[in-house]
MDTraj code that builds the backbone (N, CA, C; nanometers):
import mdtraj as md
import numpy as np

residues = "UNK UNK UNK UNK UNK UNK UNK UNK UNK UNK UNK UNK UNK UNK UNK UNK UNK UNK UNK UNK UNK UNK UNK UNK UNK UNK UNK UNK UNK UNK UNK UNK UNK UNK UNK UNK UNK UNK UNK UNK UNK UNK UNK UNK UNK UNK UNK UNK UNK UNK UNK UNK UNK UNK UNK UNK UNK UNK UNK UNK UNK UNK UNK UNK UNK UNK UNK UNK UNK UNK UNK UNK UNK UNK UNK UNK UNK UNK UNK UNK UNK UNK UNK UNK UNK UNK UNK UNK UNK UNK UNK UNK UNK UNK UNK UNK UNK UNK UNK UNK UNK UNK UNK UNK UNK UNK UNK UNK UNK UNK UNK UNK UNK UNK UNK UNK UNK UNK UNK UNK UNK UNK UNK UNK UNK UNK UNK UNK UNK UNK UNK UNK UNK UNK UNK UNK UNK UNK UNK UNK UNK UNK UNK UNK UNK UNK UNK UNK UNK UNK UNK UNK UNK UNK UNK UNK UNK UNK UNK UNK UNK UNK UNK UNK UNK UNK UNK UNK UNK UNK UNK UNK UNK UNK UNK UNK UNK UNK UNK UNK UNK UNK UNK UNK UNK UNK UNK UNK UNK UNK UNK UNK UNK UNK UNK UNK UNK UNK UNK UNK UNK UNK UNK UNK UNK UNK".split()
xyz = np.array([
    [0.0000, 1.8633, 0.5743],
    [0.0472, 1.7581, 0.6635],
    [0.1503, 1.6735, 0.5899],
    [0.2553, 1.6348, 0.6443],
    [0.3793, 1.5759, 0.5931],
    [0.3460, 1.4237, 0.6139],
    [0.3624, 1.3319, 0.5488],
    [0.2641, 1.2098, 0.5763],
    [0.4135, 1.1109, 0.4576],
    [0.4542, 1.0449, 0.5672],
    [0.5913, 0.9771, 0.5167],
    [0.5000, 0.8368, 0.4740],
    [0.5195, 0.7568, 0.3718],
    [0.4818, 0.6175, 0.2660],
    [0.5981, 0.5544, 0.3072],
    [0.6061, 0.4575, 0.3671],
    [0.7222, 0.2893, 0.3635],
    [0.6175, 0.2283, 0.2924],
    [0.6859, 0.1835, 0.1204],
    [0.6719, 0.0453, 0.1098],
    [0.8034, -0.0039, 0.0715],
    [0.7449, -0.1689, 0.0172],
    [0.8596, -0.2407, 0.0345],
    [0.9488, -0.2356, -0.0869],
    [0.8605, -0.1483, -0.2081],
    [0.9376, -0.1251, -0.3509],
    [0.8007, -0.0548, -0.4212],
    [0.8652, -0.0295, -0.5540],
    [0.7552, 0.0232, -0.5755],
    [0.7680, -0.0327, -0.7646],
    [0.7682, -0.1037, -0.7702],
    [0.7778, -0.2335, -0.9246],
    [0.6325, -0.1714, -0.9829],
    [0.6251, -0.2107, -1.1098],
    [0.4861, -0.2187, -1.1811],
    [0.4045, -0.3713, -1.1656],
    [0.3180, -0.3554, -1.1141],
    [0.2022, -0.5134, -1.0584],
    [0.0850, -0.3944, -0.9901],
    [0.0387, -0.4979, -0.9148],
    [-0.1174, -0.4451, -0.8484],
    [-0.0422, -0.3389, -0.7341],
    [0.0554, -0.3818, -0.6490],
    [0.1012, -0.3331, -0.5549],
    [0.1543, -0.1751, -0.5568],
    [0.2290, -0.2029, -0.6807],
    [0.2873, -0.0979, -0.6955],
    [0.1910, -0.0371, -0.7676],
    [0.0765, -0.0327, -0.8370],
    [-0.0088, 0.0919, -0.8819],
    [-0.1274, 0.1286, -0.7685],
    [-0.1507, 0.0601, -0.6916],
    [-0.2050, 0.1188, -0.5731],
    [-0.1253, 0.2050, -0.4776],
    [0.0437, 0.1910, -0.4590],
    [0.1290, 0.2504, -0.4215],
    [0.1496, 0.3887, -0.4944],
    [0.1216, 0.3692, -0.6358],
    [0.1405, 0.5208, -0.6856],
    [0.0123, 0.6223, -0.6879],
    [-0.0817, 0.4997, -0.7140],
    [-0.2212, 0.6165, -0.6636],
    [-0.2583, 0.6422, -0.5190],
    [-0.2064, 0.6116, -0.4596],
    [-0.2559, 0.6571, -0.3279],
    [-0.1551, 0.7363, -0.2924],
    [-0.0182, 0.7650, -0.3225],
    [0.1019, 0.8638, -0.2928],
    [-0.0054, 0.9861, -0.3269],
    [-0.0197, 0.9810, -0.5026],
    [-0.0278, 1.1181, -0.5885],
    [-0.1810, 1.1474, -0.5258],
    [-0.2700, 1.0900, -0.4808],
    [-0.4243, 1.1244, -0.3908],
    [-0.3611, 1.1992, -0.3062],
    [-0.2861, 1.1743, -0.2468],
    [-0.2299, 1.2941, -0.1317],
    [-0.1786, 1.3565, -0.1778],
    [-0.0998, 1.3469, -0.2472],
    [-0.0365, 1.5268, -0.2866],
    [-0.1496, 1.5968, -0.3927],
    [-0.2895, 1.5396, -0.4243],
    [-0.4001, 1.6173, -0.4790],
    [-0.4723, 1.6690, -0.4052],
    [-0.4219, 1.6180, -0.2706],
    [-0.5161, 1.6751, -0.1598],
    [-0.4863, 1.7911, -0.0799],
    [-0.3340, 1.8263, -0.1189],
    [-0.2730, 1.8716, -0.0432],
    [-0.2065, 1.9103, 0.0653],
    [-0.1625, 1.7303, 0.0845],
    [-0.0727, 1.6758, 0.2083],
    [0.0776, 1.7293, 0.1053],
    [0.1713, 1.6231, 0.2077],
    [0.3386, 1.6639, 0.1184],
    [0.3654, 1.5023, 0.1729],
    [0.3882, 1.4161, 0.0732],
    [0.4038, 1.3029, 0.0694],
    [0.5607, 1.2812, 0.0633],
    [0.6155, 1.1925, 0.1609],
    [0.7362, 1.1785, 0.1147],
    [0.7444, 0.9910, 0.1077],
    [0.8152, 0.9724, 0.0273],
    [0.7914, 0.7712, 0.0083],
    [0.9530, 0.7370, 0.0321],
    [0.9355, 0.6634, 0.1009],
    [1.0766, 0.5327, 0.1391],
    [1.0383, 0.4382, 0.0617],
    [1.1406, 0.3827, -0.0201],
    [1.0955, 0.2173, -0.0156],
    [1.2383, 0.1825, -0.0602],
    [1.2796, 0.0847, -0.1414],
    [1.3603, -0.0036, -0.1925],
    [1.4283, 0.0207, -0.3452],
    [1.2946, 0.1065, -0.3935],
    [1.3384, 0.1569, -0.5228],
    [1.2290, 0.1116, -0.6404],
    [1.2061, 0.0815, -0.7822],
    [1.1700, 0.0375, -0.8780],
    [1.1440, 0.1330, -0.9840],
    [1.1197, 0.0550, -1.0641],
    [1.0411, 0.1449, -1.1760],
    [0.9463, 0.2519, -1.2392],
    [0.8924, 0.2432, -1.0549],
    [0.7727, 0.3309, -1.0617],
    [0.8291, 0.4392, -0.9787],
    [0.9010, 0.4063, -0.9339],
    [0.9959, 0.5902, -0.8682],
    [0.9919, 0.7275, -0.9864],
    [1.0247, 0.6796, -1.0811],
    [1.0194, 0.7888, -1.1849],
    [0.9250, 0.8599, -1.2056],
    [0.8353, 0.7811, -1.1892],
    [0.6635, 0.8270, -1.2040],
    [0.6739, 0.9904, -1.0482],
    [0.7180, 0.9231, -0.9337],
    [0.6861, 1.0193, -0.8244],
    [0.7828, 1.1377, -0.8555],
    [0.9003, 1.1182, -0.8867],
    [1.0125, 1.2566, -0.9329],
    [0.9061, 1.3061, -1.0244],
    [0.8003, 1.2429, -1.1226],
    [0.7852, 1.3342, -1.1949],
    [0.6632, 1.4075, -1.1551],
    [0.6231, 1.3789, -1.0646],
    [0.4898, 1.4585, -0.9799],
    [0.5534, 1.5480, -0.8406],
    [0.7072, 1.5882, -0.8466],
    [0.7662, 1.6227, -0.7821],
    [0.7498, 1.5292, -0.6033],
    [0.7085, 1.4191, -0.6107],
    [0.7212, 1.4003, -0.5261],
    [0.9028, 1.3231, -0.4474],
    [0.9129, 1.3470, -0.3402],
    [1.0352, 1.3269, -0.2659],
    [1.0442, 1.1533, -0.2325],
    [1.1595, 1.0420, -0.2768],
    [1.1690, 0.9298, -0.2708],
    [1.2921, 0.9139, -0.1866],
    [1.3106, 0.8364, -0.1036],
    [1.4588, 0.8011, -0.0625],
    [1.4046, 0.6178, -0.0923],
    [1.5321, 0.5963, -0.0682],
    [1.5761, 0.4382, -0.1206],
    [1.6288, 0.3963, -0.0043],
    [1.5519, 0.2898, 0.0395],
    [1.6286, 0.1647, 0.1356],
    [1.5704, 0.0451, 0.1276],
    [1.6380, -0.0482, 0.1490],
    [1.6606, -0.1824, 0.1245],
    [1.5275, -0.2419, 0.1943],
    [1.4377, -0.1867, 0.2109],
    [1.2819, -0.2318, 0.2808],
    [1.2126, -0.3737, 0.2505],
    [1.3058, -0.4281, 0.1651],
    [1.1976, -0.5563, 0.0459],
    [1.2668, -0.6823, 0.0720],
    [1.4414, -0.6687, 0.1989],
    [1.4898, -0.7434, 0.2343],
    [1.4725, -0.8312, 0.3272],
    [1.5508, -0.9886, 0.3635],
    [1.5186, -0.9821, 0.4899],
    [1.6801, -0.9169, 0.6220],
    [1.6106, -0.9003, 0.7613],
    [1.7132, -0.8071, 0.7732],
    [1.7768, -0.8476, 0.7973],
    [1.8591, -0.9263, 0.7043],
    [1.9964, -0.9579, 0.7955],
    [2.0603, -0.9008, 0.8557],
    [2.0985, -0.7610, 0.8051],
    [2.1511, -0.6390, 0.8533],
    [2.0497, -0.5548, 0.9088],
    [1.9583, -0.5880, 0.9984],
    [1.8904, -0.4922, 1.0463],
    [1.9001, -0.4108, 1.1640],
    [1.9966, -0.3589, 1.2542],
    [2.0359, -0.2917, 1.3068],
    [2.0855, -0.1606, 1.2641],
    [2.2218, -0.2091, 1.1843],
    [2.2463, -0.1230, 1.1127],
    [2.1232, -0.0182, 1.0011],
    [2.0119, -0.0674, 0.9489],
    [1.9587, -0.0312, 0.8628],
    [1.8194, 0.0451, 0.9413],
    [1.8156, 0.0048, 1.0484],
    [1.6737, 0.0198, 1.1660],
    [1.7436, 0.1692, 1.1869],
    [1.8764, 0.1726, 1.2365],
    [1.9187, 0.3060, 1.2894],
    [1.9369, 0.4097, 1.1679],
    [1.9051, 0.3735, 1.0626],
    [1.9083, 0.4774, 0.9142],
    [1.8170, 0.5115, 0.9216],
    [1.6949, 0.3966, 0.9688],
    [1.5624, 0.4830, 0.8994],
    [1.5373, 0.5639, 1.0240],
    [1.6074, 0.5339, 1.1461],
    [1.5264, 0.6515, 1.2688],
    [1.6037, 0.7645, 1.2063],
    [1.7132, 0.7897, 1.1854],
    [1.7889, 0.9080, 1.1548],
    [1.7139, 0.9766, 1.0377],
    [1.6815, 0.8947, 0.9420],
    [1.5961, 0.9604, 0.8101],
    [1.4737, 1.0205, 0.8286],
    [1.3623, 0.9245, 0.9748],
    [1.2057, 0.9498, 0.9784],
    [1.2542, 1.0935, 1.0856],
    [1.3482, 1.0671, 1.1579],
    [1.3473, 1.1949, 1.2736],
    [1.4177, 1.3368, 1.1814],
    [1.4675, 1.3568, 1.0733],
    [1.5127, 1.4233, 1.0119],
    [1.3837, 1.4825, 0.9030],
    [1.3403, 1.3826, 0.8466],
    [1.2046, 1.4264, 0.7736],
    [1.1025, 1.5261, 0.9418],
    [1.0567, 1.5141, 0.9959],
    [1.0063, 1.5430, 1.0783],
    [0.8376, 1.6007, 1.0397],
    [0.8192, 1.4399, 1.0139],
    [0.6277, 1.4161, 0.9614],
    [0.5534, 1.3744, 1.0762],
    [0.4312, 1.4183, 1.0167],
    [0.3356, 1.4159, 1.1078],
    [0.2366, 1.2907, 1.1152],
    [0.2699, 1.1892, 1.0039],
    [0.2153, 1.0405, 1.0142],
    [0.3313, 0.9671, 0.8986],
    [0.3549, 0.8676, 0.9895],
    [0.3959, 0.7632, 0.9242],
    [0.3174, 0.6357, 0.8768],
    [0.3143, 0.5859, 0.7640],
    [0.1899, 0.5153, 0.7295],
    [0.2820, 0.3999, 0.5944],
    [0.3105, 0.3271, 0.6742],
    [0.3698, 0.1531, 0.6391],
    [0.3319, 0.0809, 0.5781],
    [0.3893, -0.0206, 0.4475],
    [0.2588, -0.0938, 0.3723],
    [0.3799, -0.1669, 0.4124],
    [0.3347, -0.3223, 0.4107],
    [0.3819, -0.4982, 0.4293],
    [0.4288, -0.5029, 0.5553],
    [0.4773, -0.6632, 0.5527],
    [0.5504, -0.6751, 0.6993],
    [0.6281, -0.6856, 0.7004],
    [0.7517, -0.6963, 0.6335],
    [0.8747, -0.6536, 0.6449],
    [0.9363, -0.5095, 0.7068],
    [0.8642, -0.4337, 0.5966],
    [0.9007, -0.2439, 0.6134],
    [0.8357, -0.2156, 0.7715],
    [0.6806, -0.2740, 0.7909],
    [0.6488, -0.2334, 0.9103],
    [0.7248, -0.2903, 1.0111],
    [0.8151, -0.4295, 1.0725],
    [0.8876, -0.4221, 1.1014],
    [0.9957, -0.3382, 1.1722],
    [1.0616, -0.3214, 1.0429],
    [1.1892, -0.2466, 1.0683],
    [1.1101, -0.1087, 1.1051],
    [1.0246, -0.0683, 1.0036],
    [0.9652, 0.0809, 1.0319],
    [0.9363, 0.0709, 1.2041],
    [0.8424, -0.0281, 1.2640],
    [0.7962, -0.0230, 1.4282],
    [0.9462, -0.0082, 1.5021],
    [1.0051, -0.0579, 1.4728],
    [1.1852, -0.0508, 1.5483],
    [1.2454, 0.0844, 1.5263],
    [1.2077, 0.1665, 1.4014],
    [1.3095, 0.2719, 1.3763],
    [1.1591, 0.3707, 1.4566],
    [1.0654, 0.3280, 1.4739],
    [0.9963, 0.4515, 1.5284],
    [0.9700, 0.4435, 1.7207],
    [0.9647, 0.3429, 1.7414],
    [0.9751, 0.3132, 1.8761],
    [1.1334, 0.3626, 1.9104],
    [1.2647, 0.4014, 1.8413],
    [1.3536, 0.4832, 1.8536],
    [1.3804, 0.5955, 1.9024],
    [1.2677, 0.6560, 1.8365],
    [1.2441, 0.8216, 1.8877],
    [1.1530, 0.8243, 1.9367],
    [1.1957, 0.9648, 1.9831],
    [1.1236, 1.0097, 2.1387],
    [0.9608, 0.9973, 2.1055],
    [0.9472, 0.9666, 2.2477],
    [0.7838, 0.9340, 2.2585],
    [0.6842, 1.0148, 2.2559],
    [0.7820, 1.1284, 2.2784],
    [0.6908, 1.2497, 2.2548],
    [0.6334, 1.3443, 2.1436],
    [0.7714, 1.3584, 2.0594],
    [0.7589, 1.3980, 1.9757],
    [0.7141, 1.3298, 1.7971],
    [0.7537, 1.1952, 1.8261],
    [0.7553, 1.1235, 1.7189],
    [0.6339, 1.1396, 1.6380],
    [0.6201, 1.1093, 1.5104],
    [0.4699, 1.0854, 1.4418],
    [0.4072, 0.9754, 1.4755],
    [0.2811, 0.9532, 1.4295],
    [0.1543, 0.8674, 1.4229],
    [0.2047, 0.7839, 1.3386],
    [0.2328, 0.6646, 1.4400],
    [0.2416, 0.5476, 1.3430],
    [0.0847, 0.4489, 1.2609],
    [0.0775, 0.4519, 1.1381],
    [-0.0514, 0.3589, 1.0827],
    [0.0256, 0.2639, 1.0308],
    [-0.0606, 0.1464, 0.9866],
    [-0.0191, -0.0056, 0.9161],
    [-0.1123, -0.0079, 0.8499],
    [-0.0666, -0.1209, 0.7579],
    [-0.1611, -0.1187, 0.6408],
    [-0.1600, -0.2685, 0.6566],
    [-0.2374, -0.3502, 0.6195],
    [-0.2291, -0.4964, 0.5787],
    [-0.3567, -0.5123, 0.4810],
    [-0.2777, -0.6068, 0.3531],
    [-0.3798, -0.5729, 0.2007],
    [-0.3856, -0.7240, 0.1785],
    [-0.3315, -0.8356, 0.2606],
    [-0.4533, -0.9754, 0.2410],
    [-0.4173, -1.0645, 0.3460],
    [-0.4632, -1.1523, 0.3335],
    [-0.4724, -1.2142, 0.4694],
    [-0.3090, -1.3265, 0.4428],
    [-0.2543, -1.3534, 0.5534],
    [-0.1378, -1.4493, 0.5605],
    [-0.1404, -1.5450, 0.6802],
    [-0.0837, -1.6327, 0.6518],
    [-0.0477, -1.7002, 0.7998],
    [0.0028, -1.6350, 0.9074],
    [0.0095, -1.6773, 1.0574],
    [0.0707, -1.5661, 1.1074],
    [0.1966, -1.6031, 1.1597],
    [0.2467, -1.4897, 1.1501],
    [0.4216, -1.4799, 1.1957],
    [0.4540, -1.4027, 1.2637],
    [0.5945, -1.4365, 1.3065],
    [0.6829, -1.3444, 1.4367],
    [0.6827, -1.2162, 1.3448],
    [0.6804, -1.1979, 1.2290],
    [0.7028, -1.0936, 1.1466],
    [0.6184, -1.0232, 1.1273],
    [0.4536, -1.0336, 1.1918],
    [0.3506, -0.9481, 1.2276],
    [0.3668, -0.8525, 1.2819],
    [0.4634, -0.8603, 1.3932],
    [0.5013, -0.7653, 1.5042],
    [0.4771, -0.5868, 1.4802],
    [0.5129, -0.6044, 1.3311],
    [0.5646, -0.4745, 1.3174],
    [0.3807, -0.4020, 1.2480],
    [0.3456, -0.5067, 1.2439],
    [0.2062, -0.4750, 1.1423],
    [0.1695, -0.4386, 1.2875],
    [0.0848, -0.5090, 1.3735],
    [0.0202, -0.4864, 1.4660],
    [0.0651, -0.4003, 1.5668],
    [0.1703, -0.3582, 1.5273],
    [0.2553, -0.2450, 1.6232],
    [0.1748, -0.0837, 1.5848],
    [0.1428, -0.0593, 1.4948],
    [0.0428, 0.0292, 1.4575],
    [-0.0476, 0.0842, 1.5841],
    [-0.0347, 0.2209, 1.5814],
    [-0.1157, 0.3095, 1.6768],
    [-0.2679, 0.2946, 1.5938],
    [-0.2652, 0.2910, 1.4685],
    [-0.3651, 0.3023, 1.4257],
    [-0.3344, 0.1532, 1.2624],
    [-0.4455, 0.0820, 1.2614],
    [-0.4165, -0.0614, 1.1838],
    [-0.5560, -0.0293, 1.0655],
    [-0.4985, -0.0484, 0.9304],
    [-0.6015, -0.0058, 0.8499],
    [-0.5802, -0.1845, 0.7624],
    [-0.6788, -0.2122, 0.7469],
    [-0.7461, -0.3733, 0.6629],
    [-0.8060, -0.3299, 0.5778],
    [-0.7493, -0.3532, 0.4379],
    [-0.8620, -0.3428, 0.2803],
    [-0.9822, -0.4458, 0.3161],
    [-0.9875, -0.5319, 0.3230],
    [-1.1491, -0.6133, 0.3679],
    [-1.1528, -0.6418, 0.5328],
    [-1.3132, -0.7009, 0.5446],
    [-1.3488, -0.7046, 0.6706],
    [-1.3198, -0.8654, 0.6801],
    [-1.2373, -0.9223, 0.5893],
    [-1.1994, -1.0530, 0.6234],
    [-1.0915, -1.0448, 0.6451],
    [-0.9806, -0.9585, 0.5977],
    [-0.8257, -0.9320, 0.6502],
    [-0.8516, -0.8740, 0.8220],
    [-0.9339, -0.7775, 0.8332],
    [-0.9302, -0.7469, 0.9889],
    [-0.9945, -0.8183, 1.0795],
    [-1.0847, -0.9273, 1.0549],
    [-1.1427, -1.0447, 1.1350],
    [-1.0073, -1.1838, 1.1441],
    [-0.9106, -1.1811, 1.0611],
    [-0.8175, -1.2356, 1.0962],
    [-0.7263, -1.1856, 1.1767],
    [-0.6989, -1.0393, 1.1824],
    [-0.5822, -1.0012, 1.2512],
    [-0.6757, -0.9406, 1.3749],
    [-0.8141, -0.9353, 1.4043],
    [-0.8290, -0.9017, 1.5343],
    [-0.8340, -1.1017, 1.6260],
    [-0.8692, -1.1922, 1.5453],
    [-0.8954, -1.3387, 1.5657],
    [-0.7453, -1.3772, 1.6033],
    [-0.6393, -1.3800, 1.5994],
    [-0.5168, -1.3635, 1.6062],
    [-0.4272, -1.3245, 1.6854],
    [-0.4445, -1.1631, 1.6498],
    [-0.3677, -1.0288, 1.7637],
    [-0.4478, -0.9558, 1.8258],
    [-0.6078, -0.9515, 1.8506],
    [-0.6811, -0.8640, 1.8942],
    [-0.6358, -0.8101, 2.0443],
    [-0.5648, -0.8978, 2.0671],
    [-0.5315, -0.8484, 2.2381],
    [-0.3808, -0.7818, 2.2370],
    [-0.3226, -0.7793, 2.1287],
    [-0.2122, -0.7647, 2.1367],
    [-0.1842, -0.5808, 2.0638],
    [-0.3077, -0.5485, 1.9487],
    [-0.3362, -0.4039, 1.9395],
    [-0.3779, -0.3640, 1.9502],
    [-0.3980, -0.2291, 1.9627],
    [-0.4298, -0.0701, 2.0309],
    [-0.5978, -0.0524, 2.0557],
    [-0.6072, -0.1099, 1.9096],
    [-0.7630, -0.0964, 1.8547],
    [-0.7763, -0.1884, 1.7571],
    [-0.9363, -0.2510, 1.7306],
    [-0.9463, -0.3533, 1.6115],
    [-0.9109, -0.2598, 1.4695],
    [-0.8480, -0.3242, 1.4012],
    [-0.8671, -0.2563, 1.2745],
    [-0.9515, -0.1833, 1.1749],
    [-0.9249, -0.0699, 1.1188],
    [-0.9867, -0.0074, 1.0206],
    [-1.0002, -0.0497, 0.8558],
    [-1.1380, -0.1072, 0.8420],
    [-1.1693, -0.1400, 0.7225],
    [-1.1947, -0.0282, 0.6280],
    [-1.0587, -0.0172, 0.5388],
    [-1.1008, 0.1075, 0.4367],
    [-0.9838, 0.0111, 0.2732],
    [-1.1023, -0.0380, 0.2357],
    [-1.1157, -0.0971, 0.0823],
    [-0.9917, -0.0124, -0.0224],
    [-0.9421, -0.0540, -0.1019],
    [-0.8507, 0.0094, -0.2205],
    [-0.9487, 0.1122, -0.2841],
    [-0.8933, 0.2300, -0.3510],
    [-0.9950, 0.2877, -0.4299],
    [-0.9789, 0.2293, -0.5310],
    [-1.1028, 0.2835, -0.6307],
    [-1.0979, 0.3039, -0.8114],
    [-1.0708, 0.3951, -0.8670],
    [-0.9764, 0.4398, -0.9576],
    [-0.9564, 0.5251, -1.0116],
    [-1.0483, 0.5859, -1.1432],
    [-1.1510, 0.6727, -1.1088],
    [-1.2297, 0.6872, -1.2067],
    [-1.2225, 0.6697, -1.3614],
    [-1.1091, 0.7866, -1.3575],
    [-1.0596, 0.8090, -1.4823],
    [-0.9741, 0.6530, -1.6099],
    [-0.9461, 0.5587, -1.4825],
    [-0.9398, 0.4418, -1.5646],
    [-0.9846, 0.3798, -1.5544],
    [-1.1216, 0.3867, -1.4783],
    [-1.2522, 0.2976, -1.5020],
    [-1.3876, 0.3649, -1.5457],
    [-1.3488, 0.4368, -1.6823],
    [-1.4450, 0.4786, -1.7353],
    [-1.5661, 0.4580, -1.8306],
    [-1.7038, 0.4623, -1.8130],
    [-1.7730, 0.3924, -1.8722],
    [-1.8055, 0.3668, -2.0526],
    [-1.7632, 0.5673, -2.0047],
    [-1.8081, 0.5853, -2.1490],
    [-1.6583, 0.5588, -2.2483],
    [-1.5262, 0.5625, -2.1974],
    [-1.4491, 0.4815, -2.2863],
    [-1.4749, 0.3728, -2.3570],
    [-1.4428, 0.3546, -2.5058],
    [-1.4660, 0.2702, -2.6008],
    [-1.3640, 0.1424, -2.5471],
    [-1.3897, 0.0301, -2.6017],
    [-1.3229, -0.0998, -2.5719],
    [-1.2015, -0.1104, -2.6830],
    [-1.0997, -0.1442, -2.6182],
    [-1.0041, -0.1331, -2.7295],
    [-1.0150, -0.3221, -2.7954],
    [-0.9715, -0.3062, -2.8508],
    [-0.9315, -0.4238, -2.9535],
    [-0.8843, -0.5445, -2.8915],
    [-0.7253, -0.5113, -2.8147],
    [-0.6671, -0.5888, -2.7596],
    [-0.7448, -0.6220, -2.6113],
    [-0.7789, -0.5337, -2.5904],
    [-0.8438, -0.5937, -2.4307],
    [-0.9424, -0.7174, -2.4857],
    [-1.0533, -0.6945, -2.5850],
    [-1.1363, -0.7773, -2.6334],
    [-1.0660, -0.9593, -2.6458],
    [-0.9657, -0.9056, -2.7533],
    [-0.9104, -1.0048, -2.7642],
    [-0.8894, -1.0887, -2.6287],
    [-0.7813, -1.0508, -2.5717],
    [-0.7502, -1.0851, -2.4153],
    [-0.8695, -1.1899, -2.3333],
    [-0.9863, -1.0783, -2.3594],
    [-1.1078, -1.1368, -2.2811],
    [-1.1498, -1.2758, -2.3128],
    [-1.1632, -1.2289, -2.4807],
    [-1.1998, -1.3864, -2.5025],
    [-1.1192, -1.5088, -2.5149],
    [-0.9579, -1.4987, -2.5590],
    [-0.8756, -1.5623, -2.5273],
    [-0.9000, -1.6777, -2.3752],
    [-0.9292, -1.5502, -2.2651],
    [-0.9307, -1.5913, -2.1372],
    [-1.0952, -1.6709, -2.0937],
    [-1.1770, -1.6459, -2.1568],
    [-1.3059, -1.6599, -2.1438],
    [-1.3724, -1.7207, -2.2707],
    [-1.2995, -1.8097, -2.3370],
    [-1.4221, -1.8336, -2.4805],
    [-1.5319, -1.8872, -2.4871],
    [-1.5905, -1.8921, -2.3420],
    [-1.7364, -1.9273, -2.3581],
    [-1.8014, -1.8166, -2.3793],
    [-1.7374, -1.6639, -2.3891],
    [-1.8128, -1.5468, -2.3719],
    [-1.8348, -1.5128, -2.5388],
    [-1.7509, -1.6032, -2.6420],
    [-1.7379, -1.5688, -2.7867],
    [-1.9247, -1.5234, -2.8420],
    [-1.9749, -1.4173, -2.9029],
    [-2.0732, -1.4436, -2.9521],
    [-2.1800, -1.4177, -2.8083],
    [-2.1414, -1.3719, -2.7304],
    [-2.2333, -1.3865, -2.6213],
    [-2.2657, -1.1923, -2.6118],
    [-2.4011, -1.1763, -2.5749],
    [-2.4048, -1.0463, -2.5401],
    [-2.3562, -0.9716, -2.4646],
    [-2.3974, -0.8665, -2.3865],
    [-2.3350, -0.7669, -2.3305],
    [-2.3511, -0.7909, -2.1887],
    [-2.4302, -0.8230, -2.1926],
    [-2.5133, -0.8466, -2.0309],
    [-2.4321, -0.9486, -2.0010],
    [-2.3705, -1.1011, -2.0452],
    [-2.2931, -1.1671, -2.0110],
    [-2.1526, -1.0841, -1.9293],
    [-2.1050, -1.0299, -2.0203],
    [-1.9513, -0.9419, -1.9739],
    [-1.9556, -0.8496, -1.8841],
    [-2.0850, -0.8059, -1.8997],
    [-2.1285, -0.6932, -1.7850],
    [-2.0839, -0.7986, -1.6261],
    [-2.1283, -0.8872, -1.5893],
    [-2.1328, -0.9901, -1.5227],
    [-1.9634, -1.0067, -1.4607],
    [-1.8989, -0.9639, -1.5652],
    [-1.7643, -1.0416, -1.5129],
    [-1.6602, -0.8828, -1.5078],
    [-1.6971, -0.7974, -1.5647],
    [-1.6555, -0.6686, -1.5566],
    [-1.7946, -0.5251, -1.6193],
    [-1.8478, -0.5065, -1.4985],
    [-1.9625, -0.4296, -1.4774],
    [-1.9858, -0.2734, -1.5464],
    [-1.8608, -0.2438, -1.5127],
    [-1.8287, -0.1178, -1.5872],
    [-1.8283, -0.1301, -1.7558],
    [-1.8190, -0.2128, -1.8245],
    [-1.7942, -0.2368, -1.9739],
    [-1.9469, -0.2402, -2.0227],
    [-1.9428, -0.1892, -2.1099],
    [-2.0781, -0.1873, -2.2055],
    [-2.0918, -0.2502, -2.3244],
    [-2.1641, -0.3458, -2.3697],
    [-2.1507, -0.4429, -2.4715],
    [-2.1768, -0.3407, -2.6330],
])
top = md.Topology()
chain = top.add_chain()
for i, resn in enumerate(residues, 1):
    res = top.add_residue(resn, chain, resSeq=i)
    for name in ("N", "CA", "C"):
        top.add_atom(name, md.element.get_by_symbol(name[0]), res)
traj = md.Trajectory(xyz[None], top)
């Protein structure tokens, strides 16, 4: 299944490494991922898992959005995927405009993503425009059904960020610098046992 990614960039932070693990989960699964966004640092990472990137200005606001709405219908109707699946409200936006473009028949499955809660804005539009609306907590989708419930398809789907096993591993040793870090950030924990830290990061073993 061809399963097209809009985000709004793809930088190194929280955003962008949930953006790269959830691309490369699908192409382990054996979907064919293709990602739009804006560009960053972490693009390199997907060329090098052979995955397919195009670049557009997604992270803007649109001033130029006409012009840029009619790129991405030409790009999503040219890819010719079988779900389109949007992260923020900007990209979903422009993304709901470039997909309400093409034909009604043929077009893909539009999904949205929304990953915390915001005030609400005219700039929702494109979030709640979603055939199908996915919420990391059941407090992000109790706001956007409290809100827009009348305004989408269906209440939202609560499905949480994953963990990546392999870098939340138990039996990995504690490095040095993380230690440091910890207690830097925490020096009431100096001298304190295991069971304390366990408390504040569960996975770690004293």
């Amino acid at each position: 299944m061809r399963i097209v990614q809009v985000w709004p960039e793809l930088e190194p932070g929280d955003a962008g490494k949930a953006a790269l693990d959830f691309i490369q989960a699908l192409s382990q699964q054996g979907h064919e991922p293709v990602v739009i966004s804006a560009g960053g640092a972490l693009v390199a990472r997907l060329k090098l898992h052979g995955i397919q990137h195009i670049q557009l200005p997604l992270n803007k606001k649109p001033l130029w959005s006409q012009p840029l709405v009619r790129r991405l219908t030409n790009i999503l109707a040219g890819l010719q995927a079988d779900i389109i699946h949007v992260h923020g409200r900007l990209a979903a936006l422009l993304t709901s405009r470039a997909w309400r473009r093409m034909d009604d028949v043929n077009r893909p499955g539009l999904v949205t993503h929304v990953d915390s809660n915001r005030a609400p804005s005219r700039r929702d539009a494109g979030v709640i425009a979603g055939e199908r609306v996915i919420a990391t907590s059941l407090g992000v989708a109790n706001q956007l059904q409290a809100h827009y419930g009348k305004k989408m398809v269906s209440p939202a789907s609560v499905i949480p960020w994953g963990v990546s096993a392999k870098e939340f591993d138990r039996s990995k040793p504690i490095s040095g610098q993380w230690h440091l870090r910890l207690l830097n950030n925490y020096p009431q924990l100096e001298e304190k046992t295991g069971g304390c830290i366990r408390g504040i990061y569960p996975w770690k073993e004293s």
